[in-house]
C-alpha positions as CSV (number, residue, x, y, z in Angstrom):
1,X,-228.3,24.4,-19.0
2,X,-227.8,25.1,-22.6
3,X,-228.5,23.4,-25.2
4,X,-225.0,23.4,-27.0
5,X,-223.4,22.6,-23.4
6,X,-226.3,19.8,-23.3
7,X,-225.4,18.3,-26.3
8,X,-221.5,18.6,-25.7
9,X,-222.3,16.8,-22.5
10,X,-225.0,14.4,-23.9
11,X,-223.9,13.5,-27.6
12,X,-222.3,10.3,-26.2
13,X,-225.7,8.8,-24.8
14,X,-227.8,10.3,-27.6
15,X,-225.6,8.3,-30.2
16,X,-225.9,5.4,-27.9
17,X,-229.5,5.3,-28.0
18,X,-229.5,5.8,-31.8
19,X,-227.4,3.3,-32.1
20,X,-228.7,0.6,-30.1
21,X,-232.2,0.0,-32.1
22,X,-230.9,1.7,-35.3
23,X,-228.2,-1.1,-35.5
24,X,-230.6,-4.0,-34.8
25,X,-233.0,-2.8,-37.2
26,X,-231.1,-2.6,-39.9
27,X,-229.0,-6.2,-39.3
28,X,-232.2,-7.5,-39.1
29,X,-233.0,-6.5,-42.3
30,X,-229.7,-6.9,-43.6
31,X,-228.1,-10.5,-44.5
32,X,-225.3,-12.2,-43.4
33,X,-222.9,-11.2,-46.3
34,X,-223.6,-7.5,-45.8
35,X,-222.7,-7.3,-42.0
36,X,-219.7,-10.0,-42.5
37,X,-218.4,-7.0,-45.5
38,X,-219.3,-4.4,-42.7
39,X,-219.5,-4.2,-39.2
40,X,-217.6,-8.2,-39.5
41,X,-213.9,-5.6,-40.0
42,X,-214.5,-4.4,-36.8
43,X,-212.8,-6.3,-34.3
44,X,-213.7,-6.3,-30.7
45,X,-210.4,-6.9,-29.2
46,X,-208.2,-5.2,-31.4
47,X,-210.5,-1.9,-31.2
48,X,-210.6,-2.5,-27.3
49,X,-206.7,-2.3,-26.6
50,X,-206.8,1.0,-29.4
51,X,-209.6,2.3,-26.9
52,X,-208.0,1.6,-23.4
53,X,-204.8,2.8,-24.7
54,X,-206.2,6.1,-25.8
55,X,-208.1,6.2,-22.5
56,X,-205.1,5.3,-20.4
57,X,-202.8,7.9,-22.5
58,X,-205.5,10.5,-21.4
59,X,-205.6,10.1,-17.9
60,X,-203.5,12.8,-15.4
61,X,-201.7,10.5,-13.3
62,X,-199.8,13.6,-11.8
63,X,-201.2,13.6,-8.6
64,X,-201.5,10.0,-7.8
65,X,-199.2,10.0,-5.0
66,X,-201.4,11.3,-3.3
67,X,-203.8,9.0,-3.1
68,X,-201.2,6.4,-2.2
69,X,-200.4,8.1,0.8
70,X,-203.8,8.0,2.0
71,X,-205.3,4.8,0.6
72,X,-208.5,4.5,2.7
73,X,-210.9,6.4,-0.3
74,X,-209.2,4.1,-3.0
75,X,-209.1,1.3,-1.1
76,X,-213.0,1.5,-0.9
77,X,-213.6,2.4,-4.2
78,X,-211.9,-0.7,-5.2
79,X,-214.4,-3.0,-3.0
80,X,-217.6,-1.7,-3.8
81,X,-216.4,-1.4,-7.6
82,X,-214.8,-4.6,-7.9
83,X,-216.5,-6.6,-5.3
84,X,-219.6,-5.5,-3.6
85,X,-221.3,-4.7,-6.6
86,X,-220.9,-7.8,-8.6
87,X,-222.1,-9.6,-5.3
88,X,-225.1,-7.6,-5.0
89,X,-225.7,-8.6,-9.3
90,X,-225.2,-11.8,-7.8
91,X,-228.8,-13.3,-6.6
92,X,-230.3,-10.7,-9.0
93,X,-229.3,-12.2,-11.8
94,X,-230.7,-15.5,-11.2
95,X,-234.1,-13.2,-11.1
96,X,-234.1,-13.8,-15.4
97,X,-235.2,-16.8,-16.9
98,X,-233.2,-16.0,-20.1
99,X,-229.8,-16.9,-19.8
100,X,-228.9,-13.7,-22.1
101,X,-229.5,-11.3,-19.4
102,X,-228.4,-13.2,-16.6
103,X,-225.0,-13.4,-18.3
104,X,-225.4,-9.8,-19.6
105,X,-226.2,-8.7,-16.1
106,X,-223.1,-10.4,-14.5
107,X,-221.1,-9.1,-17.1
108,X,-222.2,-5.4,-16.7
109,X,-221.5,-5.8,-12.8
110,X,-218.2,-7.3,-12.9
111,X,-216.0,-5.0,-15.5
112,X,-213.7,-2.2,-14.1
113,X,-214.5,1.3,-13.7
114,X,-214.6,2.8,-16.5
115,X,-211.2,4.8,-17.8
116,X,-212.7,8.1,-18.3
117,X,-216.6,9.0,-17.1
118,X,-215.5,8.3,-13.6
119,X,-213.0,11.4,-12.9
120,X,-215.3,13.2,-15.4
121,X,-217.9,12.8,-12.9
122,X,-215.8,13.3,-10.2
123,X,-214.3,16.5,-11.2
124,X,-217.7,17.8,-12.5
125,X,-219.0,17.4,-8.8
126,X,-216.1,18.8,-6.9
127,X,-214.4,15.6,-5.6
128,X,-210.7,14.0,-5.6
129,X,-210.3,13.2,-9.5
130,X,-206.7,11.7,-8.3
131,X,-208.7,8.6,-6.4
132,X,-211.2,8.2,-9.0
133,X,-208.4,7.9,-11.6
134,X,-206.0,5.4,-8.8
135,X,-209.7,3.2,-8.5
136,X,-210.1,3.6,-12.6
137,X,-206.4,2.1,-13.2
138,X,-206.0,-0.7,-10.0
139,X,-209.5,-2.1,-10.8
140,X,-208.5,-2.6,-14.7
141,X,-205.4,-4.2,-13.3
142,X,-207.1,-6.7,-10.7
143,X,-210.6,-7.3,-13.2
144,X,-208.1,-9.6,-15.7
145,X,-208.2,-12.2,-12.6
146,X,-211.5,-11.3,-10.5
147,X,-214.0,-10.5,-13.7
148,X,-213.8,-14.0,-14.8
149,X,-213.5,-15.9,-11.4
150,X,-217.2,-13.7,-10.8
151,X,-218.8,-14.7,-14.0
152,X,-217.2,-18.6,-13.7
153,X,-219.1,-18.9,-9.9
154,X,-221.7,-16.6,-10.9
155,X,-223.3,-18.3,-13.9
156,X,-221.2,-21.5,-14.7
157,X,-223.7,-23.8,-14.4
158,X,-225.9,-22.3,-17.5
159,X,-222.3,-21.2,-19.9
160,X,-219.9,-23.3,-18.7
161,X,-217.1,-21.1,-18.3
162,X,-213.4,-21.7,-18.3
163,X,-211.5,-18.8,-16.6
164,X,-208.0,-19.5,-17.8
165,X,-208.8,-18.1,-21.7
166,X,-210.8,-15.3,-20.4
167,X,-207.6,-14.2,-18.1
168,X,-205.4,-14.9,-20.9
169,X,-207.4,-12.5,-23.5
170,X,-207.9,-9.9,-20.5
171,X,-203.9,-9.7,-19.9
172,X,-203.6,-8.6,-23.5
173,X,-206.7,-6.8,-24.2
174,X,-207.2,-4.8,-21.2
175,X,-203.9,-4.9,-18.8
176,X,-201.4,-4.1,-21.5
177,X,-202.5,-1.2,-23.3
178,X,-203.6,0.1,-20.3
179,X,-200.0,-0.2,-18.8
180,X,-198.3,0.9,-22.1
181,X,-200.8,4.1,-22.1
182,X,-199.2,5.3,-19.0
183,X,-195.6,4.3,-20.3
184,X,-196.0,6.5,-22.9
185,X,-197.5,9.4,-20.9
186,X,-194.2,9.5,-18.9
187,X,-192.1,10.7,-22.1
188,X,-192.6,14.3,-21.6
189,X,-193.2,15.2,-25.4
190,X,-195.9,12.7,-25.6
191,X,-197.2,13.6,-21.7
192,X,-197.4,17.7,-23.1
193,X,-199.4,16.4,-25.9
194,X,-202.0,14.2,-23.8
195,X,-202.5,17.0,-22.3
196,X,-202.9,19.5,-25.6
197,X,-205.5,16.9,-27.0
198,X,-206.9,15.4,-23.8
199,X,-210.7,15.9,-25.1
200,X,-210.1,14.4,-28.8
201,X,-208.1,11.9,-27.7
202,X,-211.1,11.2,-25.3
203,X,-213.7,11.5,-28.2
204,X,-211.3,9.5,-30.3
205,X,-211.7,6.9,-27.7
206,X,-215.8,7.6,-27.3
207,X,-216.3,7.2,-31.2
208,X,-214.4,3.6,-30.9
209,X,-216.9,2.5,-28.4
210,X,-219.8,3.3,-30.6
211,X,-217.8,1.1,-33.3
212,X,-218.0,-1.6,-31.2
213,X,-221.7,-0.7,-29.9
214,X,-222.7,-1.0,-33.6
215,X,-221.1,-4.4,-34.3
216,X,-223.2,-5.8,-31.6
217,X,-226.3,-4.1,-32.2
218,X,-226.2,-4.8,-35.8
219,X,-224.9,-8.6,-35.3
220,X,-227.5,-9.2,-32.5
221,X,-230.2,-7.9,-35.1
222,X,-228.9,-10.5,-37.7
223,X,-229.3,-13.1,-35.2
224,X,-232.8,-12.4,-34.3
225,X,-234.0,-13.2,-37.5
226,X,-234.3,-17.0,-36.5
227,X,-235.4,-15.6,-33.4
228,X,-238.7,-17.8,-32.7
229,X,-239.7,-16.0,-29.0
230,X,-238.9,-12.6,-27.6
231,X,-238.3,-11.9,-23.7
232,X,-241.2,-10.7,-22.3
233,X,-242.2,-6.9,-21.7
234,X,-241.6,-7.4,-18.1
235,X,-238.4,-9.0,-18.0
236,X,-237.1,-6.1,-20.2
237,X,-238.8,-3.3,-16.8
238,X,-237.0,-5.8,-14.6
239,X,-233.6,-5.2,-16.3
240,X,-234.1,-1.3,-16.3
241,X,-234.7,-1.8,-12.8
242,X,-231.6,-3.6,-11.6
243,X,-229.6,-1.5,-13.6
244,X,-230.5,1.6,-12.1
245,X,-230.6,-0.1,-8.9
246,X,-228.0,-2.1,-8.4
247,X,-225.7,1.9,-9.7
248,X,-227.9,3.8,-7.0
249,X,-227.2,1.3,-4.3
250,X,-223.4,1.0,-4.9
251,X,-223.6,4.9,-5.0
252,X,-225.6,4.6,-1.5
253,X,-223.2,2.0,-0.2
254,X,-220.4,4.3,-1.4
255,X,-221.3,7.1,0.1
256,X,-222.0,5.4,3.8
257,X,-218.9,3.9,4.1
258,X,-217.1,6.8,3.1
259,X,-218.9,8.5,6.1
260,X,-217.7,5.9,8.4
261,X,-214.4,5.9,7.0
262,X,-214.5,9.5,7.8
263,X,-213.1,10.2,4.6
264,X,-213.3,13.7,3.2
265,X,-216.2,14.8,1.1
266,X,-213.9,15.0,-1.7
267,X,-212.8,11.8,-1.4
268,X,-216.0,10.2,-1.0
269,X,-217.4,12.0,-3.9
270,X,-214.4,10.1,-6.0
271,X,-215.8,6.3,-4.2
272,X,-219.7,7.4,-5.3
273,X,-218.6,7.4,-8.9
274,X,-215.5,5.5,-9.0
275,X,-217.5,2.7,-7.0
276,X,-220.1,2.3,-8.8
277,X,-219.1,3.0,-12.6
278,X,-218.8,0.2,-15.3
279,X,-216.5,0.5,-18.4
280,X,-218.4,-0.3,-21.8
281,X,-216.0,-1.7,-23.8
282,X,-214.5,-4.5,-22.0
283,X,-218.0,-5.8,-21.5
284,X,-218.8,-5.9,-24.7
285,X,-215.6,-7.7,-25.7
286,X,-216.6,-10.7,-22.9
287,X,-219.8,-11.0,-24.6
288,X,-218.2,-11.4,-27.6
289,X,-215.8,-14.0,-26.6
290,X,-216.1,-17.5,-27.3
291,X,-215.0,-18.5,-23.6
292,X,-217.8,-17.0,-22.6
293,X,-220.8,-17.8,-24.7
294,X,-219.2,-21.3,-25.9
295,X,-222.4,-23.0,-28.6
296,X,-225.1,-20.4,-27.1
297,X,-227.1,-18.6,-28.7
298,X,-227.5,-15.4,-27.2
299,X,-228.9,-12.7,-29.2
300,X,-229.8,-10.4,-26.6
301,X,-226.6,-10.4,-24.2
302,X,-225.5,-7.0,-25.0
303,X,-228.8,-5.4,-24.0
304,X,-227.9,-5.5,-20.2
305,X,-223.9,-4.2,-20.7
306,X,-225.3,-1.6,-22.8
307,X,-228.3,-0.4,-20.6
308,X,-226.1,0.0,-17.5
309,X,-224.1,2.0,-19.5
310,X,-227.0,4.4,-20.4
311,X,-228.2,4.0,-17.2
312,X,-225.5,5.2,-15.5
313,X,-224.4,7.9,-18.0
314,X,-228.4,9.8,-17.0
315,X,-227.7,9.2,-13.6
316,X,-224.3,10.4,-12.8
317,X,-224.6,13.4,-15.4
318,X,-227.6,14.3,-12.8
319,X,-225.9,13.3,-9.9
320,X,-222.7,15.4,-9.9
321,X,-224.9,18.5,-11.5
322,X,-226.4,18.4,-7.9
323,X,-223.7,18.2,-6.1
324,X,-221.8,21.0,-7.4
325,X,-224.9,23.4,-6.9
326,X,-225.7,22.3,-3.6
327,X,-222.1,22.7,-2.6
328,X,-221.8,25.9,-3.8
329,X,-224.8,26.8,-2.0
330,X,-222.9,25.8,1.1
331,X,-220.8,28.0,0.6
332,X,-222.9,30.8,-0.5
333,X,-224.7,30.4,3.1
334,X,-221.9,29.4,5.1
335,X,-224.2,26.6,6.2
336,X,-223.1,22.6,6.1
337,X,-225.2,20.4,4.0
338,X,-226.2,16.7,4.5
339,X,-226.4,13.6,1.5
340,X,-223.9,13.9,-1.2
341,X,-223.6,17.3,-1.1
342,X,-222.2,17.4,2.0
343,X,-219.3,19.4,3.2
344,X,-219.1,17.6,6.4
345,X,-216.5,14.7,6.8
346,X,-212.3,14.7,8.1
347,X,-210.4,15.3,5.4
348,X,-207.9,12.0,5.3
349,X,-204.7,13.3,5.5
């Protein structure tokens, strides 16, 4: 791979990881009247519906009927997405003595697929971009009730959480403009130019996340300035490690019960990444909300939301790479592979 198609691919992640310790550096050494006169105009929810609009106005819903004539693959996606995975964060989360990345963890788990990386993903490995994008839209829709019923029996006892808010902000943050996006696709003037400008509407979108990824990094370094203790090395190699495992197991889980689903390998290429993809944005607006966190303080509740991210940013980038060589070596040879890169499966017509 080249580097200028490394970077194009990359840049996201890069400025992610920049970012991240950059921002908390300098809030840290900033006071509290510099980031209220700065990264305080930003505003989580407002910048959040401008985001899932743009990523909702982007997305090709042209094929979609598809998918609704053979539900099976989106149906699936949905599970593991939306339910599965936040049940495996579950028990792991209680693994953390700090409350920060309990929360953060539970958080991370239980958001939607996110609106664009997943049919990325999907189309970059070969697979059925139309399921991914069906799985990306009905888990935004059905996250404004489930996200905060999981984090409310997940970890009430240590936040004390109140659902009804939570739904309430969710309805307006995440399910409208994600509704109006696709309204204003269907006007056909509007529709031709989503499609002109799909990839700057997309960075657009990308470059409003890292607004919002800068906010909390550079708020969370403000607030560890009265920070008396740090987590311990360890606990930060135990988050790494559910991250990445809890995406490679949903992408394992995926994959298996798309094989005994006998769905297609198209379509089960669309429930590895659809299934197992978090958005970014709306997780950072729950750990920003009040109904969440109520009094505490927790400085360091963005760390898990964002690694997930980055984890599975590395991961997929890798993962459909691989697939799409080992598929076309399948059909170089004429032979039938095995794993994700499979041929093999009934197509689910």
């Amino acid at each position: 791979m080249s580097l200028m198609r490394w970077l194009k691919q990359s840049w996201f992640l890069i400025a992610l990881v920049v970012l991240l310790p950059g921002g908390m550096i300098w809030g840290w050494q900033t006071t509290d009247e510099w980031r209220r006169a700065t990264v305080g105009q930003i505003h989580p929810a407002a910048t959040t519906v401008c985001i899932l609009f743009l990523m909702a106005f982007s997305l090709d819903t042209s094929r979609l009927h598809d998918s609704f004539r053979s539900p099976a693959p989106v149906v699936w996606g949905m599970i593991v997405n939306i339910g599965i995975l936040p049940l495996m964060a579950w028990p792991l989360a209680q693994c953390f003595s700090l409350t920060d990345f309990s929360l953060g963890i539970m958080i991370a788990a239980a958001v939607p697929c996110t609106l664009a990386k997943a049919s990325v993903s999907t189309r970059q490995a070969g697979g059925n971009d139309a399921v991914s994008v069906l799985v990306t839209l009905l888990t935004n829709v059905v996250s404004v009730m489930l996200t905060p019923l999981w984090l409310k029996w997940s970890v009430a006892v240590e936040a004390n959480i109140d659902p009804w808010p939570i739904i309430g902000n969710l309805s307006m943050t995440v399910l409208l403009p994600t509704v109006l996006g696709q309204v204003a696709r269907a006007w056909p003037p509007l529709r031709r130019l989503a499609i002109a400008r799909r990839v700057q509407i997309s960075i657009a979108a990308q470059c409003l996340v890292l607004a919002i990824v800068s906010k909390a990094a550079v708020e969370a370094g403000g607030r560890l300035q009265s920070q008396a203790t740090w987590p311990h090395p360890f606990d930060f190699t135990l988050l790494l490690a559910v991250c990445a495992g809890l995406h490679a197991v949903a992408m394992l889980i995926a994959e298996g019960g798309g094989r005994w689903l006998k769905l297609s390998r198209e379509d089960r290429i669309a429930t590895i990444f659809a299934g197992s993809q978090k958005t970014l944005p709306i997780g950072l607006l729950l750990a920003a909300m009040p109904a969440i966190t109520g009094d505490l303080s927790l400085p360091f509740i963005t760390f898990p939301i964002l690694l997930f991210h980055a984890v599975q940013l590395m991961m997929d980038t890798a993962i459909a790479d691989r697939i799409a060589r080992n598929h076309r070596q399948i059909q170089r040879v004429g032979g039938v592979g095995a794993g994700f890169g499979s041929a093999s499966g009934t197509r689910n017509e």
